[in-house]
Rosetta silent file (secondary structure, phi, psi, omega in degrees, C-alpha in Angstrom):
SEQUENCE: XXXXXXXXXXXXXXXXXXXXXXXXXXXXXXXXXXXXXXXXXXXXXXXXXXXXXXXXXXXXXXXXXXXXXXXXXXXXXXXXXXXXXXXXXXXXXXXXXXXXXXXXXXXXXXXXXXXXXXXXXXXXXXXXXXXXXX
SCORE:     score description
SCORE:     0.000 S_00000001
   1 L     0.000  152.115  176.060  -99.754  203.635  103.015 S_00000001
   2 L   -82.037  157.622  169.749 -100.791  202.716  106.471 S_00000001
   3 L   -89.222  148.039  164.281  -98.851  202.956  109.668 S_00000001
   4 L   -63.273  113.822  159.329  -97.950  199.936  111.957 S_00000001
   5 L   -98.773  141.778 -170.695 -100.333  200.275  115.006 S_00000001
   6 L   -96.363    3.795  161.312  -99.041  198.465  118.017 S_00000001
   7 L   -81.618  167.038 -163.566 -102.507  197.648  119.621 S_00000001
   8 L   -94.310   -5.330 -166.080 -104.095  194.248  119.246 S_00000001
   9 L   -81.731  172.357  156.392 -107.620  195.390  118.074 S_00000001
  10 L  -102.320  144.418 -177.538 -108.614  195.601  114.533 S_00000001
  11 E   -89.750  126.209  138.822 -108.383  199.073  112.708 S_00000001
  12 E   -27.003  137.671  156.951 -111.052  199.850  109.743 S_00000001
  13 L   -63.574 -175.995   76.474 -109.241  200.282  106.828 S_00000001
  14 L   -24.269   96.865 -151.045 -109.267  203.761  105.406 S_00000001
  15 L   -96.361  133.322 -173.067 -110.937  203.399  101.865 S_00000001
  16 L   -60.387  160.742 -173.123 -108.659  205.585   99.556 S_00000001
  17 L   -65.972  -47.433 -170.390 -110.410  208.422   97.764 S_00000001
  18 L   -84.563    5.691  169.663 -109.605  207.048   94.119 S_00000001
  19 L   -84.195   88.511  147.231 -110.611  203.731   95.542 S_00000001
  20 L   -61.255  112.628  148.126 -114.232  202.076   95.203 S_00000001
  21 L   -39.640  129.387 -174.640 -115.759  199.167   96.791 S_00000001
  22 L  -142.885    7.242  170.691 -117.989  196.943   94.887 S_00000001
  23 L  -109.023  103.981 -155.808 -118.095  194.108   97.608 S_00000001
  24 L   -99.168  144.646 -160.425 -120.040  195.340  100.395 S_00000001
  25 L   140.457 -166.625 -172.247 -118.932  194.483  103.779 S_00000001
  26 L  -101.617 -168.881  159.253 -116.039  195.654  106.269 S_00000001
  27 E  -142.248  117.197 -167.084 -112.066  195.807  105.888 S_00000001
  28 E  -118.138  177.760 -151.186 -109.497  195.822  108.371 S_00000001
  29 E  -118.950  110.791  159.827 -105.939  196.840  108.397 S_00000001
  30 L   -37.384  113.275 -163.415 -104.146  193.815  109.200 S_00000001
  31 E   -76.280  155.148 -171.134 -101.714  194.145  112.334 S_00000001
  32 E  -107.206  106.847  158.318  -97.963  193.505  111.127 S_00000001
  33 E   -88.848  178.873  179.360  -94.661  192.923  112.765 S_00000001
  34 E  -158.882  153.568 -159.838  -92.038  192.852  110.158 S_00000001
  35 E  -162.976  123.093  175.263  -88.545  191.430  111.415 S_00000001
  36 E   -87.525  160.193  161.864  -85.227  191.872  109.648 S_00000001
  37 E  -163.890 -171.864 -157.391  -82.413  189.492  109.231 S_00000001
  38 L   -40.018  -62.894 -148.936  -79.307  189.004  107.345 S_00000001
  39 L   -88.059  -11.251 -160.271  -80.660  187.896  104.120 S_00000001
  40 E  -175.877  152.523  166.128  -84.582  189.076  103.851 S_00000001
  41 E  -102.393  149.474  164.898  -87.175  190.974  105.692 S_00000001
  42 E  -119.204  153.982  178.453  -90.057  188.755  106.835 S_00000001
  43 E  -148.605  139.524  177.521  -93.475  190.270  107.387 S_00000001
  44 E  -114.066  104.043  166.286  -96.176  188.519  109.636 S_00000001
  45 E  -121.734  138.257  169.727  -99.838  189.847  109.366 S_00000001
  46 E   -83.499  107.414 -176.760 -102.175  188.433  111.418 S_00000001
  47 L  -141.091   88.836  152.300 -105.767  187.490  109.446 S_00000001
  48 L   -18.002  104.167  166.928 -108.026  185.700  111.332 S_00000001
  49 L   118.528  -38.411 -163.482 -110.265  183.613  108.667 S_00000001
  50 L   -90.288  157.885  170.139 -107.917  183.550  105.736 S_00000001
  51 L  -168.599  176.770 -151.164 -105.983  180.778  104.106 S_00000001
  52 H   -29.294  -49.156 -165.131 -104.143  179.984  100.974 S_00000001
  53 H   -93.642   17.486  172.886 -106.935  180.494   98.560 S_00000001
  54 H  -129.422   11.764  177.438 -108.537  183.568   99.987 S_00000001
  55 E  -117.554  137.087  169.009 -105.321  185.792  100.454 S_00000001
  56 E  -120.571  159.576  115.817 -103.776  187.841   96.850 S_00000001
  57 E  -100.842   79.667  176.965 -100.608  189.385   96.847 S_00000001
  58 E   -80.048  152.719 -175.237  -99.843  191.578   94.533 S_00000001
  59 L  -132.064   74.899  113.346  -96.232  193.782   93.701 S_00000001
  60 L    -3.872  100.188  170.963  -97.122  196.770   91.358 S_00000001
  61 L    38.186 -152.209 -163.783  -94.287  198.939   90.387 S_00000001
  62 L   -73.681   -9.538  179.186  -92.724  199.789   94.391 S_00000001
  63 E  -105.527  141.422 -159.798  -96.606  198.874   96.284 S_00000001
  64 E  -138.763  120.486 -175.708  -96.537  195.327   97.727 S_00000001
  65 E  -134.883  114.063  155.728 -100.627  194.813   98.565 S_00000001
  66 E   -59.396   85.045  164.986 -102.175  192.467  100.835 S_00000001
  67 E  -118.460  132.671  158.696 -106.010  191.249  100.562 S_00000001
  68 E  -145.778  171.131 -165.787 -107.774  188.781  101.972 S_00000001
  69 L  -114.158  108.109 -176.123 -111.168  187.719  102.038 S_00000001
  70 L  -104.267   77.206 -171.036 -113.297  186.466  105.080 S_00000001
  71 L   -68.495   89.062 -132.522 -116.466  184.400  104.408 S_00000001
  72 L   -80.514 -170.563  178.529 -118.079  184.892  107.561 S_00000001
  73 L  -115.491  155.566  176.919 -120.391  181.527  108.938 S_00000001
  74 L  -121.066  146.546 -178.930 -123.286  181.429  109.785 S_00000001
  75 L  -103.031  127.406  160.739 -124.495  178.715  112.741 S_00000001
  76 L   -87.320  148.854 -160.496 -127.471  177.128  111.787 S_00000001
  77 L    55.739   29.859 -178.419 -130.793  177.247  113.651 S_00000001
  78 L  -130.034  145.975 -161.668 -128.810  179.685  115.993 S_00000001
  79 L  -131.464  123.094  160.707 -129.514  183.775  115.897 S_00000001
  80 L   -46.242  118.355  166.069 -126.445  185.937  117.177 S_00000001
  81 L   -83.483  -49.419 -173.869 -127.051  187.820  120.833 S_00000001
  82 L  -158.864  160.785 -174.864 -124.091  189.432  121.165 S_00000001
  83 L  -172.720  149.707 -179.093 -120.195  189.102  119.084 S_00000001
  84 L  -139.858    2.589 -166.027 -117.566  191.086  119.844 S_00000001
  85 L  -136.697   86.552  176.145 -114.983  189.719  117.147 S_00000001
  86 L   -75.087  143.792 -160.626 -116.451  191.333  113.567 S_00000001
  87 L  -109.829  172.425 -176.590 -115.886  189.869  110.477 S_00000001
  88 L   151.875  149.728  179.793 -114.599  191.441  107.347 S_00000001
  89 E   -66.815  153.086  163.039 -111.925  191.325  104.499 S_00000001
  90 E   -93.756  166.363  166.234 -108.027  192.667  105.120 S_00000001
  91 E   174.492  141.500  179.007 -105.905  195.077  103.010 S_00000001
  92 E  -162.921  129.831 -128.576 -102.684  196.405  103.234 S_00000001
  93 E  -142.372  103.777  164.845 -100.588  198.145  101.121 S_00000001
  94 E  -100.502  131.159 -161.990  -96.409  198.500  101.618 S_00000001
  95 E   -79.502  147.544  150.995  -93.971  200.918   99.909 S_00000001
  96 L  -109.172  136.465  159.838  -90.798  198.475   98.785 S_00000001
  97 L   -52.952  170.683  150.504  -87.587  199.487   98.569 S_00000001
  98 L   -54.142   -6.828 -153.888  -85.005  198.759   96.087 S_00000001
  99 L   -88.170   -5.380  178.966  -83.525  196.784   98.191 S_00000001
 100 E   -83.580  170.670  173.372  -85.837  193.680   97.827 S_00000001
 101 E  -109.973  108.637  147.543  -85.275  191.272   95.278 S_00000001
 102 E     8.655  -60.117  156.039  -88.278  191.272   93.074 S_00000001
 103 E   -82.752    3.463  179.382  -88.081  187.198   92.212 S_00000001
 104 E  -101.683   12.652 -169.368  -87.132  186.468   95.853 S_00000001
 105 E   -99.646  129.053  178.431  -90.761  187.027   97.572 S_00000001
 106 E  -141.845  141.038 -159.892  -92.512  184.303   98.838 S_00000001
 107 E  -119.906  169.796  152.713  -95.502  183.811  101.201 S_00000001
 108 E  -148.094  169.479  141.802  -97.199  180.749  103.234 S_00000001
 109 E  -163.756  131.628  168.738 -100.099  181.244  105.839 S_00000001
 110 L   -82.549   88.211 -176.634 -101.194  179.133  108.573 S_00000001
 111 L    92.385  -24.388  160.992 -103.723  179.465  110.983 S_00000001
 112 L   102.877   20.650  174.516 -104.923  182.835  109.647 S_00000001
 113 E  -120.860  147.096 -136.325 -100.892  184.158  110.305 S_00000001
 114 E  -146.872   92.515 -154.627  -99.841  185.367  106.868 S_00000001
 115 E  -132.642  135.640 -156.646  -95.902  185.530  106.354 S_00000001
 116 E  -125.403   81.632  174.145  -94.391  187.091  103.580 S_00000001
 117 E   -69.004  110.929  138.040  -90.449  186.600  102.976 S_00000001
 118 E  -107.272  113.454 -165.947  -88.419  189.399  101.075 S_00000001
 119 E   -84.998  133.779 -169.164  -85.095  188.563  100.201 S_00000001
 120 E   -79.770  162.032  169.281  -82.848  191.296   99.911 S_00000001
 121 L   -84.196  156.108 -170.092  -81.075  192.070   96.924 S_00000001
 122 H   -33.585  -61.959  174.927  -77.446  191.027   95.997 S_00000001
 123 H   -60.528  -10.543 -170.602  -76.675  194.753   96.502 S_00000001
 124 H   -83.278  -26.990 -144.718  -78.645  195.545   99.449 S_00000001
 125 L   -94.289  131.797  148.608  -76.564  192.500  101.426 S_00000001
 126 L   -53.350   87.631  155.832  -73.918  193.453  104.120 S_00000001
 127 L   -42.961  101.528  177.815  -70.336  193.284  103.112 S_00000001
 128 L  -107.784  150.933 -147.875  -67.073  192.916  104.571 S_00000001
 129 L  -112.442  131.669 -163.635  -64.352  194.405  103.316 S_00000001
 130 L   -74.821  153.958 -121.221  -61.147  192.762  103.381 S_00000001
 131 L  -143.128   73.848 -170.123  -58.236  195.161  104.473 S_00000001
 132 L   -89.545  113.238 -156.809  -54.572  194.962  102.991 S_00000001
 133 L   -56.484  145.920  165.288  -51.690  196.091  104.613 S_00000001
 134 L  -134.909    0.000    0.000  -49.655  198.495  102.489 S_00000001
């Protein structure tokens, strides 16, 4: 799995060894914050380019995988001089704990921000324990 990098650029993917491409083009690592709170973890990846129908999410046994897909544009009757902002598919791959609830995951994205709500499980949830005098 990849590490959270805290610069703003985009990273290359890594393409795993037992993995093959069959779509030729680039892949970035999406950057991530991921922000806890009582009830759920939320994770925010930022992917410039993407929107409902060009982002998958998949949950595989304990791997929670990100892709999206970037159809880059072309300007007509205009030739590129110079770009500095490179185009290219996401992927991103997260171990889950037990601690998510399986049926509780839910995405939106907006804007090419990509936010993925996991609701913790019943068991996972912070308790208090009441205290009886004896």
């Amino acid at each position: 799995m990849d590490t959270i990098k805290s610069d703003t650029e985009k990273q290359a993917a890594p393409t795993p060894v037992a993995t093959e491409r069959t779509k030729p083009g680039k892949v970035f690592v999406p950057i991530v914050d991921i922000r806890e709170t009582k009830d759920s973890m939320v994770l925010i990846a930022d992917m410039p380019g993407v929107d409902e129908k060009s982002v998958d999410i998949t949950l595989e046994k304990n791997i929670l995988t990100i892709t999206g897909s970037v159809v880059p544009s072309a300007l007509e009757n205009h030739t590129a001089v110079h770009a500095e902002y490179d185009v290219g598919d996401y992927e991103r791959a997260f171990t889950i704990s037990d601690e998510v609830d399986r049926d509780g995951i839910a995405a939106t994205v907006k804007n090419g921000v990509l936010r993925v709500t996991l609701r913790k499980a019943e068991k996972a949830k912070v308790r208090k324990i009441a205290i009886a005098a004896a």
